[in-house]
C-alpha positions as CSV (number, residue, x, y, z in Angstrom):
1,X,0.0,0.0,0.0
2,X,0.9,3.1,-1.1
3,X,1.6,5.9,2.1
4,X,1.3,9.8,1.8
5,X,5.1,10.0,1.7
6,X,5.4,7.4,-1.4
7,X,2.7,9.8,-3.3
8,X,4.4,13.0,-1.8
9,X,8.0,13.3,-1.5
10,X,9.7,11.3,-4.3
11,X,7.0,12.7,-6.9
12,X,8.0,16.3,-6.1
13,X,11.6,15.0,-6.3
14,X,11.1,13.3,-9.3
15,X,9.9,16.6,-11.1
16,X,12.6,19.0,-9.9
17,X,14.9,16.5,-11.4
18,X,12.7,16.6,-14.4
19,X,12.8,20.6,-14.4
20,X,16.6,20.7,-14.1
21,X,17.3,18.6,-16.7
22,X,14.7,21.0,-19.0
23,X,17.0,23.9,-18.4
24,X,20.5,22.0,-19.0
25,X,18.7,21.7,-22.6
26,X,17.7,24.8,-22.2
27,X,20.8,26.6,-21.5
28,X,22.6,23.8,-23.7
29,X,20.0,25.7,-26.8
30,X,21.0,29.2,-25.6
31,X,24.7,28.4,-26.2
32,X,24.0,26.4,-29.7
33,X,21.9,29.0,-31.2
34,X,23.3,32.3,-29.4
35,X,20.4,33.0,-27.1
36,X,20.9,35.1,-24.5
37,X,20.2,32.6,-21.3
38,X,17.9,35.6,-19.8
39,X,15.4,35.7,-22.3
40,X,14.3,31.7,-21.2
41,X,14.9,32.9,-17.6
42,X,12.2,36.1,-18.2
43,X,10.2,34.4,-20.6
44,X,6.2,34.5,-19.5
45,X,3.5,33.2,-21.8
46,X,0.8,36.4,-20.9
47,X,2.2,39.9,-19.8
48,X,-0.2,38.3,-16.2
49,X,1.6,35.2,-15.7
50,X,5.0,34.4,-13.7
51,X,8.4,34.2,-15.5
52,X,10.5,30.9,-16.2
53,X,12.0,31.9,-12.8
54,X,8.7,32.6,-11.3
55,X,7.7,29.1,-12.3
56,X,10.8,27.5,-10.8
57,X,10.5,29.1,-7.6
58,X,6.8,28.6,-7.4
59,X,7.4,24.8,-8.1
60,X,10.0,25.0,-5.2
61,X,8.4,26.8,-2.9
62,X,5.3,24.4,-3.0
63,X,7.4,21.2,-2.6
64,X,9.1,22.5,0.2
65,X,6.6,24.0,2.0
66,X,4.3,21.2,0.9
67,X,7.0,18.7,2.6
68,X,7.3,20.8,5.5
69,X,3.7,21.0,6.4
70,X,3.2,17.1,6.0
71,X,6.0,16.2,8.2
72,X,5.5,19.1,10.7
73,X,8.9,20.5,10.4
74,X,10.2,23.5,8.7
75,X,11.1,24.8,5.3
76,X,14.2,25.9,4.2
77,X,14.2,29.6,3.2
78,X,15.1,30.8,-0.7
79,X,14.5,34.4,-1.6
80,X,13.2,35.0,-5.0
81,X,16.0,36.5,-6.3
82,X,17.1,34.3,-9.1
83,X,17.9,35.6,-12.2
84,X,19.8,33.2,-14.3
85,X,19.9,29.7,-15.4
86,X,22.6,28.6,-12.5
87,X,20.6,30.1,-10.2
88,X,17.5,28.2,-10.4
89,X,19.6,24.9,-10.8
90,X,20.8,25.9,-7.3
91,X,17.6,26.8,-5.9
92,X,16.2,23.3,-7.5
93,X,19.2,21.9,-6.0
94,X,18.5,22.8,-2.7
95,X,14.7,22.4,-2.6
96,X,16.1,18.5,-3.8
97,X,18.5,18.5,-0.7
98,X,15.7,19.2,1.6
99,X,13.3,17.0,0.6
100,X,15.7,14.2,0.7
101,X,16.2,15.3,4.0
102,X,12.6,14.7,5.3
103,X,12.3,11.9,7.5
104,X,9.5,9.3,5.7
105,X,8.6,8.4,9.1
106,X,7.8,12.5,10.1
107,X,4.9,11.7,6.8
108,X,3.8,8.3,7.0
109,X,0.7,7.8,8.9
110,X,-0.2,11.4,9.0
111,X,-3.0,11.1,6.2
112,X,-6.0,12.9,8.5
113,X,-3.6,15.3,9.9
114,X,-5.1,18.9,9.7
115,X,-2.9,20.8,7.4
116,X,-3.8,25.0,7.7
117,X,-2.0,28.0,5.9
118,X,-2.7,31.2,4.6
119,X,-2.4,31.5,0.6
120,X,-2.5,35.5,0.0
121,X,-5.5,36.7,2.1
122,X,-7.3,33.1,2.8
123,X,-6.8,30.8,5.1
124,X,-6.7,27.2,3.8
125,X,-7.6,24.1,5.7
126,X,-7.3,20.1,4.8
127,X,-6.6,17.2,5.6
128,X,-3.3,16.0,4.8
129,X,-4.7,13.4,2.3
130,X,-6.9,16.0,0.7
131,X,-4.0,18.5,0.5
132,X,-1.8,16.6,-1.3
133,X,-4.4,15.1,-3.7
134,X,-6.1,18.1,-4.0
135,X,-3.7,20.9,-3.7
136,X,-0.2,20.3,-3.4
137,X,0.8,17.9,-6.5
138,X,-1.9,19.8,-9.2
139,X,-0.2,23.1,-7.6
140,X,3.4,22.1,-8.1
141,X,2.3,20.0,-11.7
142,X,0.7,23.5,-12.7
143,X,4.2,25.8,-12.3
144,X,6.0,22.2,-14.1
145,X,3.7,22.2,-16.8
146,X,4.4,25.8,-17.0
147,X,8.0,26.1,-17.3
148,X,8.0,23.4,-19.7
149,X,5.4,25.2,-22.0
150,X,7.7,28.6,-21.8
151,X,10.8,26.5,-22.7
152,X,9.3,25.4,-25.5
153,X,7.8,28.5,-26.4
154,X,11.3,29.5,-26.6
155,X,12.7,26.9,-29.3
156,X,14.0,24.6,-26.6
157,X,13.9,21.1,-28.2
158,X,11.8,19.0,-25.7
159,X,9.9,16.6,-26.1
160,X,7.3,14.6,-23.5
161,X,9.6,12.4,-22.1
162,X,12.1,15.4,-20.7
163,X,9.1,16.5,-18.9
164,X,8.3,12.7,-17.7
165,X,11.9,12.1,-17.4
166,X,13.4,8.3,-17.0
167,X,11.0,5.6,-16.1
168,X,11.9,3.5,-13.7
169,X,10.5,-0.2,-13.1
């Protein structure tokens, strides 16, 4: 049987290591083509929506705080001040680190825990299975999907399995 960590944790893993491959292509196409790496890092797909770099740290900020508030502990702290390529590898780096980091046994067994945090000017409330169902993983999928689609907007040659990355048996 599957526990909230095994649906949590190594599927927010899994896509960060997924994202940072995308932007090794992506900074690999910058390089071949003579792109200048800060047009993928301030690309946006509406003059309303985030940047590339808004996307990263979006998708960071909800796997570590999403990690955080399943285990009860705390999330490390990243300012969003990234503004090239390296930079968001290191802030996907980190946010990696610290999830490793989290304890399965801190998650496991916590599915009716009561999960609470403000979200701009509400207040959310769920229960941990219903957070990361219903929240968390279409939150952090949403800023993925994202940053792939602005990558590609871009000419970066991906396909679907960069954004799947490796299968594993």
């Amino acid at each position: 049987m599957l526990s909230l960590y095994d649906v949590s944790v190594p599927a927010l893993v899994r896509g960060l290591s997924n994202l940072s491959r995308q932007l090794e292509i992506g900074a690999a196409h910058a390089r071949e083509t003579g792109m200048d790496p800060a047009e993928l890092v301030q690309a946006r797909l509406a003059p309303d929506m985030l940047t590339l770099a808004g996307q990263v740290q979006r998708a960071s900020d909800t796997a570590k705080f999403g990690a955080a508030r399943l285990s009860q502990g705390e999330a490390p702290s990243f300012p969003d001040e990234e503004t090239t390529l390296d930079e968001l590898q290191a802030r996907i780096a980190g946010t990696i680190a610290y999830l490793r980091s989290v304890p399965a046994e801190r998650i496991v067994g916590g599915e009716d825990r009561e999960i609470r945090f403000r979200a701009g000017q509400r207040e959310l409330h769920f229960v941990a299975r219903d957070y990361v169902r219903g929240f968390m993983l279409p939150n952090f999928y949403f800023h993925l999907t994202v940053a792939y689609g602005l990558l590609r907007h871009k000419g970066v040659p991906l396909g679907k399995l960069d954004y799947l990355g490796g299968q594993q048996a």
